[in-house]
C-alpha positions in Angstrom: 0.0 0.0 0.0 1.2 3.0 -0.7 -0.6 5.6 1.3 0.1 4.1 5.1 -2.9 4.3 7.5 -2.2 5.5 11.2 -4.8 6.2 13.4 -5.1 9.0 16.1 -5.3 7.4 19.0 -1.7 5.4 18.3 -0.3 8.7 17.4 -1.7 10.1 20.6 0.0 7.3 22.3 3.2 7.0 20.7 3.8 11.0 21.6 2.6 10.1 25.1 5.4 7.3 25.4 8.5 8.5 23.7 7.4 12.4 25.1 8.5 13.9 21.8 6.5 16.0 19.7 4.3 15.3 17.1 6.0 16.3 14.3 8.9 14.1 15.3 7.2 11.3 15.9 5.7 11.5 12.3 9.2 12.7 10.3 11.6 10.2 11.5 14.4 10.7 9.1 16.4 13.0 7.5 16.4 13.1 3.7 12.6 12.5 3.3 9.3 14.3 2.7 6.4 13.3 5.2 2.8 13.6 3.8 0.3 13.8 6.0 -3.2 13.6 5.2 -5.6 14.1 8.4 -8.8 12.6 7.5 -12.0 11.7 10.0 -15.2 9.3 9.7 -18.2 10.4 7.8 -16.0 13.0 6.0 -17.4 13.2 2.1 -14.8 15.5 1.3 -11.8 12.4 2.7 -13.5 10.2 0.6 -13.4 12.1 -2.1 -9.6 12.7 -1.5 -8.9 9.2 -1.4 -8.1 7.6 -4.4 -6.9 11.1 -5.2 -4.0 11.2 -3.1 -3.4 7.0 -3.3 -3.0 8.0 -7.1 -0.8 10.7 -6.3 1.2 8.4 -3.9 1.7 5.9 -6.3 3.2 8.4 -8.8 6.1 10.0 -6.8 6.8 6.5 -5.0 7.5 5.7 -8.1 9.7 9.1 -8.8 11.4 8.9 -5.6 11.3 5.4 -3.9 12.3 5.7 -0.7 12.3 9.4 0.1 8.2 10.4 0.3 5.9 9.1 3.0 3.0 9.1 2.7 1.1 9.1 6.0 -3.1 9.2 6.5 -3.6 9.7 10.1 -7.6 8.8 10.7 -9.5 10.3 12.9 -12.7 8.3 14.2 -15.6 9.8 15.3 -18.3 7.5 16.7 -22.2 8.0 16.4 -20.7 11.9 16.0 -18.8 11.7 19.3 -16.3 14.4 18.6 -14.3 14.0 21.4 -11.1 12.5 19.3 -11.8 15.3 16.6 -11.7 17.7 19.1 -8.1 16.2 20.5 -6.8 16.4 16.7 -7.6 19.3 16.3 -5.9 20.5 19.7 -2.9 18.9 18.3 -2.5 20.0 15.0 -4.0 22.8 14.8 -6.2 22.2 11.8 -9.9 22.9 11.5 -10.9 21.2 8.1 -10.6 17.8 6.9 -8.9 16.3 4.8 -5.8 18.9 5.9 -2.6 17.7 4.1 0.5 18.5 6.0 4.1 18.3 4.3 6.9 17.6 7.3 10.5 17.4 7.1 13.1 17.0 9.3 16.2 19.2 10.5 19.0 19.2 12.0 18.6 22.4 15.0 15.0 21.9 15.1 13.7 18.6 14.6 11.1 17.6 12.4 8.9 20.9 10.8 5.9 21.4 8.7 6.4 23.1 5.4 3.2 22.6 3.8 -0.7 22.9 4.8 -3.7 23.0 3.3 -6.9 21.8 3.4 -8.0 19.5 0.2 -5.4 20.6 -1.8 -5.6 19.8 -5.9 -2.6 16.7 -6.4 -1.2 18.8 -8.9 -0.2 21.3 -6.0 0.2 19.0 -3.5 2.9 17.4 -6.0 4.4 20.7 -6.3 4.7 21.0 -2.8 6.2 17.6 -2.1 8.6 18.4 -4.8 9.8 21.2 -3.1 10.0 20.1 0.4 11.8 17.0 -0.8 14.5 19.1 -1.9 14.9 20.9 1.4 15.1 17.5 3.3 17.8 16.6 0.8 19.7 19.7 1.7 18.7 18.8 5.2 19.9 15.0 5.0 23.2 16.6 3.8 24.0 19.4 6.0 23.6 16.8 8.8 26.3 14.5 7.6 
């Protein structure tokens, strides 16, 4: 699969445990882009995005094996309980969904965000992973 599927509450954890921050528990390593695409239950506009963005995935893996994530962090919300929305959105800092996030990281400041938007068109998300992926290669070698 090429779009990975994480969802909220593991993230929630996984910051929790190691007690770093979000961003760097999503950008791991130096030298690649991050997309993250933050997507909820009973979102039309997510399911719309879908295939989208797995289209999208499949064409830059393909480009650049190795050096794009692609990340969809789900966000469930129950009988429209919006408790874990709520959370999200505490944590990111995003109101809309889908909201595609680009993250790299660095070297004096960890992992940072690039790129946001919410339901981007591919072409521009492209452009923008394009980009960022040349920053975490100047990243990657500046580290070294």
């Amino acid at each position: 699969m090429s779009v990975s599927q994480m969802e909220f509450t593991d993230l929630e954890e996984k910051v929790s445990k190691l007690g770093r921050s979000v961003l760097n528990c999503l950008a791991s390593d130096f030298g690649k882009a991050y997309v993250v695409a933050i997507t909820r239950d009973g979102c039309p506009a997510c399911e719309k995005q879908k295939p989208e963005l797995n289209g999208l995935a499949e064409t830059v893996l393909k480009k650049h094996r190795g050096k794009v994530v692609f990340i969809r962090l789900h966000v469930k919300q129950p009988s429209g309980d919006l408790t874990e929305s709520l959370r999200a959105k505490d944590m990111f800092g995003h109101y809309f969904y889908p909201t595609n996030m680009i993250v790299i990281r660095t070297r004096d400041r960890g992992a940072v965000e690039l790129y946001r938007n919410a339901s981007p068109e591919m072409d521009e998300l492209e452009r923008n992973i394009e980009s960022a992926l040349e920053t975490a290669i100047m990243m990657e070698k500046e580290s070294n």
